[in-house]
N, C-alpha and C positions, 0 to 999 in steps of 0.2 A: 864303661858300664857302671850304671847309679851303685850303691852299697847297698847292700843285703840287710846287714844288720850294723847294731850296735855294738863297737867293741863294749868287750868285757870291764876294763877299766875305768872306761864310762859310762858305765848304764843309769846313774845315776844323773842330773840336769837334766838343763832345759834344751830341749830340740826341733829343730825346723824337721818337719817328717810330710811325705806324700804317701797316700795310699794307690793305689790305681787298679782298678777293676781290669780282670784279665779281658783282653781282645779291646780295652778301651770302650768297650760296650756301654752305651749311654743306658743305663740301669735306675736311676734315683731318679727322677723325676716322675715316677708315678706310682700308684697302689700304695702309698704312705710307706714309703724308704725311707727317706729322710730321718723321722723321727724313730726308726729302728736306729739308725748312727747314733742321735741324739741319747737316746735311752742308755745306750750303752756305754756313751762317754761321761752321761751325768751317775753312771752306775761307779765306775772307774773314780772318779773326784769325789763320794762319798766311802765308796771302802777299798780302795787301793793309792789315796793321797795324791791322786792328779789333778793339775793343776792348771787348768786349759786359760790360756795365754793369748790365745788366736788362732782363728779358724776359717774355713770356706770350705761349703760341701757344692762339688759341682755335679755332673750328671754322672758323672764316668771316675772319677777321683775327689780324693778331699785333700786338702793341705790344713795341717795343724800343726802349731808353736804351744809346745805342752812341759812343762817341769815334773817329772816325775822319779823317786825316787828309787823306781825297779821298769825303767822304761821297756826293755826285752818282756819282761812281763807284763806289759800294759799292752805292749804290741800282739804278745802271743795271745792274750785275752780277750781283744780288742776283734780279733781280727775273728778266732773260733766264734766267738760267740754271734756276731755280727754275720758269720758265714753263714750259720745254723738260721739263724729268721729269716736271715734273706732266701734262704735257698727254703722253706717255708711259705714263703711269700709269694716268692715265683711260683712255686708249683700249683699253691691255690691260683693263681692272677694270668700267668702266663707260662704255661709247664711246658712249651715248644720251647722256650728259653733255655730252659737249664740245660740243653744239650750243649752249649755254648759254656759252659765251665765245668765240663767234664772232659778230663786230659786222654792220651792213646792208653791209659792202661786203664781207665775207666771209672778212676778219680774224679771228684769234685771241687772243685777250687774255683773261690769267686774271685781271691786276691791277687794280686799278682806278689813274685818272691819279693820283691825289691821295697824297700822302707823310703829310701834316698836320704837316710838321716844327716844329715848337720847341725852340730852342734852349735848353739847358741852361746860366745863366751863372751859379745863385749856389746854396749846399745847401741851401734852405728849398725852392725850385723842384725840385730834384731828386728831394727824400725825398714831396713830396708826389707829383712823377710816377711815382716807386717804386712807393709805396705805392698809388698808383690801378692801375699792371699787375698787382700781385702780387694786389688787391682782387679783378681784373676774371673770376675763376671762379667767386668767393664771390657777387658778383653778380647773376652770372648763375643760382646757386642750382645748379651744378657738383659745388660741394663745399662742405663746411664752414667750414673751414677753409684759405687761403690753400697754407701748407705741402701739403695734401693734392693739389694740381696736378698733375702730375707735369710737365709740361711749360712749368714757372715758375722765374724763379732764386728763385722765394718758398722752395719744395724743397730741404731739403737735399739732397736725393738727385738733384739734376737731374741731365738728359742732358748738358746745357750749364753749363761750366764759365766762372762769371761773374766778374770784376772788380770789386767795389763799389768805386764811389768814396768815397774821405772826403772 
């Protein structure tokens, strides 16, 4: 089973991390999602010191390679706040949805528990987890070409304005 969280010892670095919408439910590709993620990661990088490394937002999941000095807190922040518009979003756009992340005791939950955190500690591990987000449209048979994402730091032209690490 992926990891839940971050240990404690480590919440600080840089980490390979997946989100995944609960039920895999292809959610982001319409009524401006997207740049709800967006909004909230470039919120994170100006007052919580993240530092976005690499990225890919898909329909159903995002993958991010991020440095952050209180990553548990980026993920708890990340995730609430991201919950909250989106479930916002739906309801205005398509409020048959939301029934689909609401759990048996009648909870809402868009996320799923699991983080899949790995840490990032040496540049062979990195470029390889690079290179599998920036891969993960081409893949998926998206696009062609990586570059052609629009919503990858693979894009020159991203939304998100990334950091590589050396």
């Amino acid at each position: 089973m992926p990891s839940r969280r971050v240990p404690v010892d480590l919440n600080a670095g840089t980490y390979f991390l997946t989100l995944t919408v609960q039920r895999w439910y292809y959610l982001f590709d319409r009524h401006n999602r997207w740049p709800i993620l967006a909004d909230s990661i470039r919120y994170c990088r100006e007052h919580k010191g993240l530092e976005l490394n690499g990225y890919v937002f898909m329909l159903n999941h995002i993958h991010l390679i991020v440095t952050s000095p209180d990553l548990t807190g980026f993920l708890r922040d990340f995730k609430r706040f991201t919950s909250k518009q989106l479930k916002e979003n739906i309801a205005a756009t398509e409020p048959g949805v939301l029934k689909l992340f609401v759990d048996d005791a009648g909870t809402y939950r868009l996320w799923m528990d699991t983080n899949a955190p790995k840490k990032i500690e040496n540049p062979d591990f990195y470029v390889q987890k690079l290179n599998y987000v920036h891969e993960n449209p081409v893949r998926k048979g998206y696009v062609a070409r990586a570059e052609h994402w629009v919503w990858s730091s693979a894009n020159p032209d991203s939304p998100l304005e990334v950091g590589i690490l050396s």
